[in-house]
Backbone as JSON, one array per atom type, in Angstrom:
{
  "sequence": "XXXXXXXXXXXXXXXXXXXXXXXXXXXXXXXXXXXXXXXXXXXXXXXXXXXXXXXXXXXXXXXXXXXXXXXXXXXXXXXXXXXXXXXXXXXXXXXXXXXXXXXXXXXXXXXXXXXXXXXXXXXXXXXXXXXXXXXXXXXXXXXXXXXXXXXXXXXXXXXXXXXXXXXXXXXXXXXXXXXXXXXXXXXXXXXXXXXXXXXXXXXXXXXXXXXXXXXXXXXXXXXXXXX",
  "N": [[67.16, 96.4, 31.15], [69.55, 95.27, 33.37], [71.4, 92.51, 33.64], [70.62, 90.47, 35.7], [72.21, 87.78, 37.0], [74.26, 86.31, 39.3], [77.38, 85.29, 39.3], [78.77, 82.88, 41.35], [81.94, 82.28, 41.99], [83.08, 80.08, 42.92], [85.74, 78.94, 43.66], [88.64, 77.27, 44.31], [91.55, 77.32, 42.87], [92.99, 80.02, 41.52], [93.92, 80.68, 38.73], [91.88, 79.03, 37.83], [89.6, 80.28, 38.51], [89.54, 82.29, 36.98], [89.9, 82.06, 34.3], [86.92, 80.94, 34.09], [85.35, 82.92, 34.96], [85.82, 84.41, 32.67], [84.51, 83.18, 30.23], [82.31, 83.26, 30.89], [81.5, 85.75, 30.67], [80.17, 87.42, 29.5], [77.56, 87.01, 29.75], [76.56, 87.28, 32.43], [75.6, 89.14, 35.07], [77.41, 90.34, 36.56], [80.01, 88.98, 39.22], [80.26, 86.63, 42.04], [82.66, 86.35, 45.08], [82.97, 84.4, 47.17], [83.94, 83.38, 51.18], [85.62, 81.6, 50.6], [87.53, 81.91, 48.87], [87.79, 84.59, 49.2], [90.0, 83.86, 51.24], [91.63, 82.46, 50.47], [92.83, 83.9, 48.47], [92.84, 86.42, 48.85], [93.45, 90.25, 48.85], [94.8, 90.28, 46.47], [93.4, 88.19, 44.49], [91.01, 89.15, 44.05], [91.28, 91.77, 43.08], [92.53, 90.54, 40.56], [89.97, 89.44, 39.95], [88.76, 91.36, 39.32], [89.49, 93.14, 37.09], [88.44, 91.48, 34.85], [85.88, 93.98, 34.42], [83.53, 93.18, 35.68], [81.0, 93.55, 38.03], [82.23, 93.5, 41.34], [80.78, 91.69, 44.04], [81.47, 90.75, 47.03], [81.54, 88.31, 49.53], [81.54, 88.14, 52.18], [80.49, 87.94, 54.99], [80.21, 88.94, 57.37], [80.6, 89.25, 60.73], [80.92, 89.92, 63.99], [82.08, 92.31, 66.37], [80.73, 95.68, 66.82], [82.57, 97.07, 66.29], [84.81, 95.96, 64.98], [83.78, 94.9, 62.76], [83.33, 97.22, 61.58], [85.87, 97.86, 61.1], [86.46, 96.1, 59.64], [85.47, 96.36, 57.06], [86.2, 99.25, 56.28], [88.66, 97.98, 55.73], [88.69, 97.13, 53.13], [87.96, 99.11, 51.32], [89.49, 99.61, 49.25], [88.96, 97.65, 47.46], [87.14, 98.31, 46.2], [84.28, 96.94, 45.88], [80.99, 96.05, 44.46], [79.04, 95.17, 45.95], [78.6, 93.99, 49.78], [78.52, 91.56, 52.59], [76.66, 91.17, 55.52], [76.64, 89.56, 59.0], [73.06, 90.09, 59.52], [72.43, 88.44, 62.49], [74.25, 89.96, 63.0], [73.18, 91.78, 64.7], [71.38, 95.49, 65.69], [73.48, 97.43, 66.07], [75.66, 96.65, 64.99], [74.94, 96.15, 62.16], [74.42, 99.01, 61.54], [76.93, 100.11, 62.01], [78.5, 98.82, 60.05], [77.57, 100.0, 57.7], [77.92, 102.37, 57.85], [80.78, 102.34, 57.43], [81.47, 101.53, 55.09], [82.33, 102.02, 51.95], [81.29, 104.89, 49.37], [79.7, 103.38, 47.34], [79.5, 101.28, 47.45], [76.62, 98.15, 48.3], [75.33, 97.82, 51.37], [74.51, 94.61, 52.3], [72.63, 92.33, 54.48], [72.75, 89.15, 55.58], [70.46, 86.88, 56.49], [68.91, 84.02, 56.82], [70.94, 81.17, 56.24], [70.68, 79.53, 53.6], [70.86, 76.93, 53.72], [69.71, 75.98, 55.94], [66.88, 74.53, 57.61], [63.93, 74.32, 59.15], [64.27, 72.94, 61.33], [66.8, 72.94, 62.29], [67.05, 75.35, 62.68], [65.43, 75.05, 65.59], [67.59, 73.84, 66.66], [69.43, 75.54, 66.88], [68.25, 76.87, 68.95], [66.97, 79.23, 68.03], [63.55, 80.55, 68.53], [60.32, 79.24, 65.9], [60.19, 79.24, 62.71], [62.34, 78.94, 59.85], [61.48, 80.59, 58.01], [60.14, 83.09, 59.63], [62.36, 83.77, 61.16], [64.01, 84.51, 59.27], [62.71, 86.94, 57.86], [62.28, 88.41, 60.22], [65.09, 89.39, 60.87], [65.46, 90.48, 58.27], [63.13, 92.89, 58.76], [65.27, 93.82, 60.82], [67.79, 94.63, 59.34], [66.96, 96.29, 57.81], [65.84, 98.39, 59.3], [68.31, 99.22, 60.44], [69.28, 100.54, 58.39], [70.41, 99.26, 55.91], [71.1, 98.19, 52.42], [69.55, 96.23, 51.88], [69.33, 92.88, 51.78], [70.13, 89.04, 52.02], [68.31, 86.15, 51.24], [66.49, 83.19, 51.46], [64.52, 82.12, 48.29], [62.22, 81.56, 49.01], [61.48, 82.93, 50.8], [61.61, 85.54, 49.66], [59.35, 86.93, 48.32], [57.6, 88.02, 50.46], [60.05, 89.56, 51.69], [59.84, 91.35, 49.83], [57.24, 92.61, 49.72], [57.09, 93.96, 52.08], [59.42, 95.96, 52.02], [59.92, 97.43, 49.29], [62.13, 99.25, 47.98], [64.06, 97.47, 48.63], [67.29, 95.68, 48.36], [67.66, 92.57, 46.89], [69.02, 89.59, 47.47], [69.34, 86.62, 46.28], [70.47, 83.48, 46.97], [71.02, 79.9, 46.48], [70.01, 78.63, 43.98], [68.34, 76.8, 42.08], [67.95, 74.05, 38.99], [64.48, 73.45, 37.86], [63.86, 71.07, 37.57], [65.3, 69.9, 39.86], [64.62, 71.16, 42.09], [62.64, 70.65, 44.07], [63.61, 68.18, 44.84], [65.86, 69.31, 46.76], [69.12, 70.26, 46.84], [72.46, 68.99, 47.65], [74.07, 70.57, 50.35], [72.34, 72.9, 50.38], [68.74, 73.17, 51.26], [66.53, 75.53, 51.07], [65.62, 75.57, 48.46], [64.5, 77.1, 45.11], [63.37, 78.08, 41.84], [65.63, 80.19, 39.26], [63.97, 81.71, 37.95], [61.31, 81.87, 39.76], [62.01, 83.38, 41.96], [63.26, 85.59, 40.63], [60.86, 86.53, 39.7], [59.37, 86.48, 42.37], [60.57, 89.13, 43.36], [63.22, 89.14, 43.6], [66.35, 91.17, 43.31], [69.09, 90.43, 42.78], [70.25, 87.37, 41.15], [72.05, 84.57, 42.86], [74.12, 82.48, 41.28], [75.6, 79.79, 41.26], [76.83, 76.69, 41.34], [75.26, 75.34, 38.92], [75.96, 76.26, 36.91], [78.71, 76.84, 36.48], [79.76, 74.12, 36.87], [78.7, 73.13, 34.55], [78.92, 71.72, 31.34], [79.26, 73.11, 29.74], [79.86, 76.22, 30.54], [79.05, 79.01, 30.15], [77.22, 78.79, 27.88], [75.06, 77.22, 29.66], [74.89, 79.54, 31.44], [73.59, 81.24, 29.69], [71.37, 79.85, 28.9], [70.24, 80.05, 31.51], [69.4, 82.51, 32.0], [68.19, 83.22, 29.62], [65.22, 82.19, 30.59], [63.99, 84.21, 32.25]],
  "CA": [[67.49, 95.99, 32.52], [71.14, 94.86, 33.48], [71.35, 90.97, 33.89], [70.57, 89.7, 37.64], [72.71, 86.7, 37.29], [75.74, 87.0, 39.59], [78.12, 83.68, 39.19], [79.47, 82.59, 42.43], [83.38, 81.73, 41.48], [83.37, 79.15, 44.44], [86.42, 77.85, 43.32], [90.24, 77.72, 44.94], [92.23, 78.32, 42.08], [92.85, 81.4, 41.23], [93.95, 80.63, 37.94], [90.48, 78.82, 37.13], [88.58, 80.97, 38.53], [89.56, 83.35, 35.85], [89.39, 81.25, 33.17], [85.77, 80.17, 34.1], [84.71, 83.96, 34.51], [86.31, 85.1, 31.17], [84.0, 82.21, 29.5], [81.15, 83.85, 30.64], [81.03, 87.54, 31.68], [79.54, 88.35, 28.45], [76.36, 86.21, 29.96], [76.41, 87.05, 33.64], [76.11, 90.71, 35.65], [78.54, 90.1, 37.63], [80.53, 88.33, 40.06], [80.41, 86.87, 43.9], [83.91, 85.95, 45.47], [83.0, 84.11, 48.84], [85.15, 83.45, 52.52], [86.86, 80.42, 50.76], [88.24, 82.85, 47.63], [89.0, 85.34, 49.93], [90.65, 83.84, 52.4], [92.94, 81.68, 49.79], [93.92, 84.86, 47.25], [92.83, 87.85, 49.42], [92.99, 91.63, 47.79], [95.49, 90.47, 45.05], [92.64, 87.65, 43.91], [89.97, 90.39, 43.99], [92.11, 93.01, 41.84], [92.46, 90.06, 39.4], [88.97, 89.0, 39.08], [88.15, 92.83, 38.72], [89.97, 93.33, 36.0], [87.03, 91.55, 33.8], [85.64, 94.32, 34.57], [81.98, 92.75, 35.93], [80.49, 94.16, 39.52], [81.76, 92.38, 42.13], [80.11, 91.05, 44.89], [82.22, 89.83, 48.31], [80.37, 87.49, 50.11], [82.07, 87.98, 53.38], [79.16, 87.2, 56.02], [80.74, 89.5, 58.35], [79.82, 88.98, 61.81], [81.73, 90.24, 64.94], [81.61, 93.42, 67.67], [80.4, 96.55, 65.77], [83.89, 97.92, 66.01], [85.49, 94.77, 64.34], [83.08, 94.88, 61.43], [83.19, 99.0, 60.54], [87.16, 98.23, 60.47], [87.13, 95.28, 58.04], [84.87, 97.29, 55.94], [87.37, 100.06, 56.1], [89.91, 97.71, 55.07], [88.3, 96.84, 52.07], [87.43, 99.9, 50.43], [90.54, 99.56, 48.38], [89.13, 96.86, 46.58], [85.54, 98.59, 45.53], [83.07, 95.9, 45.9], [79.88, 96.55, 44.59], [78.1, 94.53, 46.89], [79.31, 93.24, 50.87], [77.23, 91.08, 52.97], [77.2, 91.21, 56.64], [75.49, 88.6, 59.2], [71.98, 90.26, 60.47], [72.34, 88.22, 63.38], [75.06, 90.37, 64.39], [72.06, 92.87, 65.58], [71.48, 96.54, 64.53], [74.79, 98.41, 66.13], [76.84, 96.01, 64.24], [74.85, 96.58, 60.6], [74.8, 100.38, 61.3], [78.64, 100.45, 61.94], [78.82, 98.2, 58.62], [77.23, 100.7, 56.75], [78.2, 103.42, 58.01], [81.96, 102.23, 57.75], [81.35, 100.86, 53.83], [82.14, 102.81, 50.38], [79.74, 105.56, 48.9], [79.72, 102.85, 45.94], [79.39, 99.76, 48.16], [75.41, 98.02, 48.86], [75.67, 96.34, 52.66], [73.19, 93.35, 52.56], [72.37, 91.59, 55.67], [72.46, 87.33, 55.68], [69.54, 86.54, 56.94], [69.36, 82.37, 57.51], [71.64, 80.79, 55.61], [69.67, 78.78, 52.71], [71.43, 75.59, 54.06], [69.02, 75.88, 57.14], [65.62, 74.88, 57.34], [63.47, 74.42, 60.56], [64.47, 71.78, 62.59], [67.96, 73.27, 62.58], [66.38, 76.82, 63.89], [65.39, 74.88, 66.63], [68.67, 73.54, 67.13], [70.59, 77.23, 67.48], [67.32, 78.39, 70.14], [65.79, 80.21, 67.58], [61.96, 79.87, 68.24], [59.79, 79.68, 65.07], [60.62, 78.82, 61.81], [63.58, 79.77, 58.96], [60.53, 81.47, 57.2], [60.04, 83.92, 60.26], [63.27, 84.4, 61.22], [64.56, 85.41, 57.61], [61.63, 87.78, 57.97], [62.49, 89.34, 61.73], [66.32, 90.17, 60.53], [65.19, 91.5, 57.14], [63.27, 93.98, 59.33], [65.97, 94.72, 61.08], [68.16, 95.21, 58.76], [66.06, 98.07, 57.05], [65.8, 99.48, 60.26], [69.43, 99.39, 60.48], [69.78, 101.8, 57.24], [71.28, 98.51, 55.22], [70.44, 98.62, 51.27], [69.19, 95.18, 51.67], [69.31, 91.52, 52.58], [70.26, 88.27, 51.57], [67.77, 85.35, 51.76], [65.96, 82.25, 49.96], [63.95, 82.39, 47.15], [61.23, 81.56, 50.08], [61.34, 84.02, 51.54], [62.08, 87.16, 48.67], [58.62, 87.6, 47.83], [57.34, 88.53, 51.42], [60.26, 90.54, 51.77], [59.63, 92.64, 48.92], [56.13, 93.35, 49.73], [57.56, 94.71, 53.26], [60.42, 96.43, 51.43], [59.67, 97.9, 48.05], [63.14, 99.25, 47.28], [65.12, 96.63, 48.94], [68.15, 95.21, 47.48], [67.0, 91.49, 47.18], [69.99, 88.66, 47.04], [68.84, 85.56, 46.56], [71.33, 82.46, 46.36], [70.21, 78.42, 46.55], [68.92, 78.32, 42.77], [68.43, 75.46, 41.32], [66.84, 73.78, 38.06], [63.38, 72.96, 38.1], [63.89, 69.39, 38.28], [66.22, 69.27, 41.34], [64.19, 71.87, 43.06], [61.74, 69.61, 44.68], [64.12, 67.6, 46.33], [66.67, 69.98, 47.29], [70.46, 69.65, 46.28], [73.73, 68.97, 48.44], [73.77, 71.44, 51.46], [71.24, 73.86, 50.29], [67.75, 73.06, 52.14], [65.71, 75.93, 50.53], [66.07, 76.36, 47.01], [63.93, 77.99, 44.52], [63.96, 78.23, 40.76], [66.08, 81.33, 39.36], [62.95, 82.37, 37.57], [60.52, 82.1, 40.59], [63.0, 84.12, 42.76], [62.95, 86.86, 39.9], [59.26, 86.74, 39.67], [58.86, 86.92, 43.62], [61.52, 90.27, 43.63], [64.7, 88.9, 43.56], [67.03, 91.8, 42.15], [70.28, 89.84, 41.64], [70.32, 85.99, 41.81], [73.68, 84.22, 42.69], [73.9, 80.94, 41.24], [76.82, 79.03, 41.01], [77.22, 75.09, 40.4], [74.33, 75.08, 37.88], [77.18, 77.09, 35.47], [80.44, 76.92, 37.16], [80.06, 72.71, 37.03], [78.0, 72.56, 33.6], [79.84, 70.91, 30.55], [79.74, 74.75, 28.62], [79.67, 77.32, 31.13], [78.56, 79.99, 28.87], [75.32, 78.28, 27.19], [74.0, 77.21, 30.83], [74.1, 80.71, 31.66], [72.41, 81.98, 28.55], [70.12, 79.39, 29.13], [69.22, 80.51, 32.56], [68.71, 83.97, 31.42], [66.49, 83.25, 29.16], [63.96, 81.48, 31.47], [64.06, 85.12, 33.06]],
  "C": [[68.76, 95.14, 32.5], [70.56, 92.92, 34.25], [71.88, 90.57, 34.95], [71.42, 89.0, 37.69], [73.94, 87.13, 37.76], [76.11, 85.39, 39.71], [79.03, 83.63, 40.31], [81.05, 81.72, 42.0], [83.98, 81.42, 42.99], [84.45, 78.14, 44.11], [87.99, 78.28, 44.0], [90.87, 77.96, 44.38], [92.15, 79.28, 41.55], [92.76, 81.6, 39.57], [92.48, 80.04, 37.11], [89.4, 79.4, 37.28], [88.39, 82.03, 37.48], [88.95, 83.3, 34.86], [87.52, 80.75, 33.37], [85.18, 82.09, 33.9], [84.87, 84.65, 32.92], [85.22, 84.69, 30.17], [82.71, 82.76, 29.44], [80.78, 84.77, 31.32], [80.39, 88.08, 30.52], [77.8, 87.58, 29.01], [76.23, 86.58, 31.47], [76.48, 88.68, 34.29], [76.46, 91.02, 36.59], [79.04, 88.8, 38.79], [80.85, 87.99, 41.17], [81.81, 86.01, 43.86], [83.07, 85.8, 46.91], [83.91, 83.88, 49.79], [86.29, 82.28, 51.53], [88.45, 80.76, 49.6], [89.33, 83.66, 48.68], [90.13, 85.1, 50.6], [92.51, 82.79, 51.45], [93.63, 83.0, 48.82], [94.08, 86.2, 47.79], [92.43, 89.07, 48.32], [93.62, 91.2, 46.61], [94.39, 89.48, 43.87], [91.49, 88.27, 43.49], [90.11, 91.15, 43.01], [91.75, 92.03, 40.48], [91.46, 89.71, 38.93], [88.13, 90.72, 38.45], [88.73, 93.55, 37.34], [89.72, 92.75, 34.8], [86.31, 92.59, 33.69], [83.62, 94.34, 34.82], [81.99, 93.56, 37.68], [80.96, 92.78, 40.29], [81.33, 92.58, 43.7], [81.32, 89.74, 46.13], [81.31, 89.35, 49.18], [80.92, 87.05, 51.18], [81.68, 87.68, 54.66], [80.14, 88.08, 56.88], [80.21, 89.56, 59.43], [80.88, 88.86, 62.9], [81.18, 91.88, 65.49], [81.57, 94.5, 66.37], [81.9, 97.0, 65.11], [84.74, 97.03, 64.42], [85.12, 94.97, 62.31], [83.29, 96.07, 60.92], [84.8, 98.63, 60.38], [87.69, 97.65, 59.24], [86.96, 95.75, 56.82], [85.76, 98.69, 55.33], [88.55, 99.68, 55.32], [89.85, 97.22, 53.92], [87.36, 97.87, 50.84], [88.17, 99.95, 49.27], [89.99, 98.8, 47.28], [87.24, 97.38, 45.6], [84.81, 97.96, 45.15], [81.8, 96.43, 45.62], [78.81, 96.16, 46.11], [78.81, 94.02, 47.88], [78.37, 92.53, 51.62], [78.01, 90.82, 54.09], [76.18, 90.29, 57.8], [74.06, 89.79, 60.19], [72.08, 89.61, 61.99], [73.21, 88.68, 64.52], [74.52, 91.58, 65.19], [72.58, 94.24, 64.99], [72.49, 97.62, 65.02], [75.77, 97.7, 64.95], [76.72, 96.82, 62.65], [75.1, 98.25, 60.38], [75.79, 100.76, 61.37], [78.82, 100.28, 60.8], [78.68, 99.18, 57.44], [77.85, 102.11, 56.7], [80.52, 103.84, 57.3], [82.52, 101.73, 55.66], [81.99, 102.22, 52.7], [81.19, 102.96, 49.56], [79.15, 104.39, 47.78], [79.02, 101.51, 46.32], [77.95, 99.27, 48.92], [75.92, 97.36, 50.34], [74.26, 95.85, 52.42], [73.88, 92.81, 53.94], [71.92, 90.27, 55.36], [71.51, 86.87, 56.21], [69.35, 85.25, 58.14], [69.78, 81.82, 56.21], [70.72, 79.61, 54.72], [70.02, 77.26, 53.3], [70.56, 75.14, 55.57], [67.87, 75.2, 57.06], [65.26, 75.19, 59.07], [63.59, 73.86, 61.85], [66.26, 72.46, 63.11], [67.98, 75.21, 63.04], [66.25, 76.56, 65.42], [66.49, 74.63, 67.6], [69.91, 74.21, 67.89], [69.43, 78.06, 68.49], [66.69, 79.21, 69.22], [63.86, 79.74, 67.75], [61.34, 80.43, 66.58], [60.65, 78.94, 64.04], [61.53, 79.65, 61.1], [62.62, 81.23, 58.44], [60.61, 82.68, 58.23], [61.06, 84.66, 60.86], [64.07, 85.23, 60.39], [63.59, 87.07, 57.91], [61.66, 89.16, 59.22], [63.91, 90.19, 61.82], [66.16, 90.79, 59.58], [64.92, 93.04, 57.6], [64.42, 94.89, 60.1], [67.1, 95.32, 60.53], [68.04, 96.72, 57.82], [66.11, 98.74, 57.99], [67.22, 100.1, 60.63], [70.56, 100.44, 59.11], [70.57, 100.78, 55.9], [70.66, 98.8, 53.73], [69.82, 97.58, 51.1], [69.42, 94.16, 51.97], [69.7, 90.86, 51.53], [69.05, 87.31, 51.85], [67.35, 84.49, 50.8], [64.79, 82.97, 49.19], [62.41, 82.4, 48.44], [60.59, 82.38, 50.88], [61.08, 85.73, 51.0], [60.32, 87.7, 49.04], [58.22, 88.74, 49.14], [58.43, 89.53, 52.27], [60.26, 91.84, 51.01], [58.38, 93.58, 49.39], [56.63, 94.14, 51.01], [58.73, 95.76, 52.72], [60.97, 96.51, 50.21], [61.02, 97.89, 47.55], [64.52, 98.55, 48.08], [65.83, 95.89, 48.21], [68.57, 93.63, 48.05], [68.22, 90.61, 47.0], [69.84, 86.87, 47.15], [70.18, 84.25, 45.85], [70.32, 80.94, 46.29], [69.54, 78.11, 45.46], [69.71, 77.1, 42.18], [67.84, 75.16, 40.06], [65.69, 72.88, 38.84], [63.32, 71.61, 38.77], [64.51, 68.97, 39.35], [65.65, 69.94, 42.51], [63.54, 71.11, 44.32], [62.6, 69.01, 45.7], [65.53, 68.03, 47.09], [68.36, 69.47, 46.88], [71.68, 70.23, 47.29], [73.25, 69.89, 49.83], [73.01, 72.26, 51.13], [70.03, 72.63, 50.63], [66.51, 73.99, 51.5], [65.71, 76.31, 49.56], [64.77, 76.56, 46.41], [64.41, 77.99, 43.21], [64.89, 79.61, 40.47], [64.56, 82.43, 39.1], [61.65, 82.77, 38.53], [61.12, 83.01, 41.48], [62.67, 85.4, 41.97], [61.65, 87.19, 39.99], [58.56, 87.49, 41.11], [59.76, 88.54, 43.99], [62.6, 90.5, 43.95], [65.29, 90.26, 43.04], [68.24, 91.33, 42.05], [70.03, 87.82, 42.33], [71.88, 85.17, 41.62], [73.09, 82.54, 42.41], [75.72, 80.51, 40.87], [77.27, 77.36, 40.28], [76.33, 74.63, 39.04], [74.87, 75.63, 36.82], [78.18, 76.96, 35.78], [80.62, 75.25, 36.92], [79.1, 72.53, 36.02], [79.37, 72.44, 32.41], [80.45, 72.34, 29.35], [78.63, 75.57, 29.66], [78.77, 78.08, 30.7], [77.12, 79.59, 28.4], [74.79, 77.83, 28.72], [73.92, 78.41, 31.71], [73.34, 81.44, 31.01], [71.0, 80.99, 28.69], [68.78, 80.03, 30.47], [69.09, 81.77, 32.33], [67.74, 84.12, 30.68], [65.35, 83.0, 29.3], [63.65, 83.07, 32.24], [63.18, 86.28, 32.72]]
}
């Protein structure tokens, strides 16, 4: 089995972001580039982290009129992303444009609620109900929307697996054990990597727990091997 761990290279230089993936792509199966990558290096920062040659993963939260979204997707076939992620909440014309508008090569996941949420801040955007149920009500519709899968917390994976056998599971917000409990920086629902895998995670993005450890490289072999 190919190694879940995708390393979020949440970083602005371009030049370190390199250097940090180089360190450990022999430990990691692949790579997410999020809005703050993109938006500072674009396609030419993309090309260059692809040229490790790891899967990557754009973590573009796309969310706008259906039209908007099937064109960005269009405009990014150039760069052959394994994985794109688009917001569920932009309802199911949007995700079916997304998909429809994507590369034969390319999964669309749907964002669910952003791990940085919990419940009191559901209430806050009008959603009735909790993160738990809402994660749960876009998952569906994402499947119904033909997507290959979702994004969501570790909180949430298991109960979407059992609803969605061969769904393509993306779970970010991992933490170590010991910080789990009381949650770290803006994440709200985290989850070990290993409980995430267990509940039906199939790739887990982690980032500062390797990207900000003292040897890159050994705290991703570490978290692999808890796996």
């Amino acid at each position: 089995m190919s190694n879940p761990i995708y390393l979020a290279l949440d970083i602005p230089r371009l030049d370190s972001a390199v250097a940090l993936a180089q360190k450990v792509r022999q430990h990691v199966g692949g790579l997410k580039l999020g809005l703050e990558f993109f938006c500072a290096h674009g396609h030419h920062g993309v090309h260059e982290i692809a040229h490790l040659g790891l899967p990557i993963f754009l973590d573009l939260k796309l969310h706008d009129i259906p039209n908007t979204v099937a064109a960005a997707m269009q405009a990014i076939h150039v760069l052959e992303p394994a994985i794109v992620t688009v917001h569920a909440a932009g309802g199911l014309a949007m995700m079916e444009d997304a998909k429809a508008a994507a590369g034969e090569r390319t999964k669309v996941v749907a964002v669910t609620v952003l791990t940085s949420l919990d419940d009191a801040d559901m209430a806050r955007v009008g959603v009735s109900g909790s993160a738990y149920d809402q994660a749960l009500r876009l998952a569906d519709l994402a499947q119904e929307a033909g997507l290959d899968g979702i994004v969501c917390s570790g909180q949430e994976v298991g109960a979407v697996h059992k609803r969605w056998k061969n769904g393509y599971l993306v779970v970010p917000g991992l933490r170590e054990p010991q910080l789990v409990a009381a949650g770290v920086g803006d994440q709200k629902r985290v989850v070990t990597p290993r409980a995430a895998r267990d509940a039906g995670a199939s790739i887990l993005v982690i980032g500062r727990p390797i990207s900000r450890a003292e040897d890159p490289a050994l705290a991703a072999r570490a978290i692999e091997a808890t796996l």
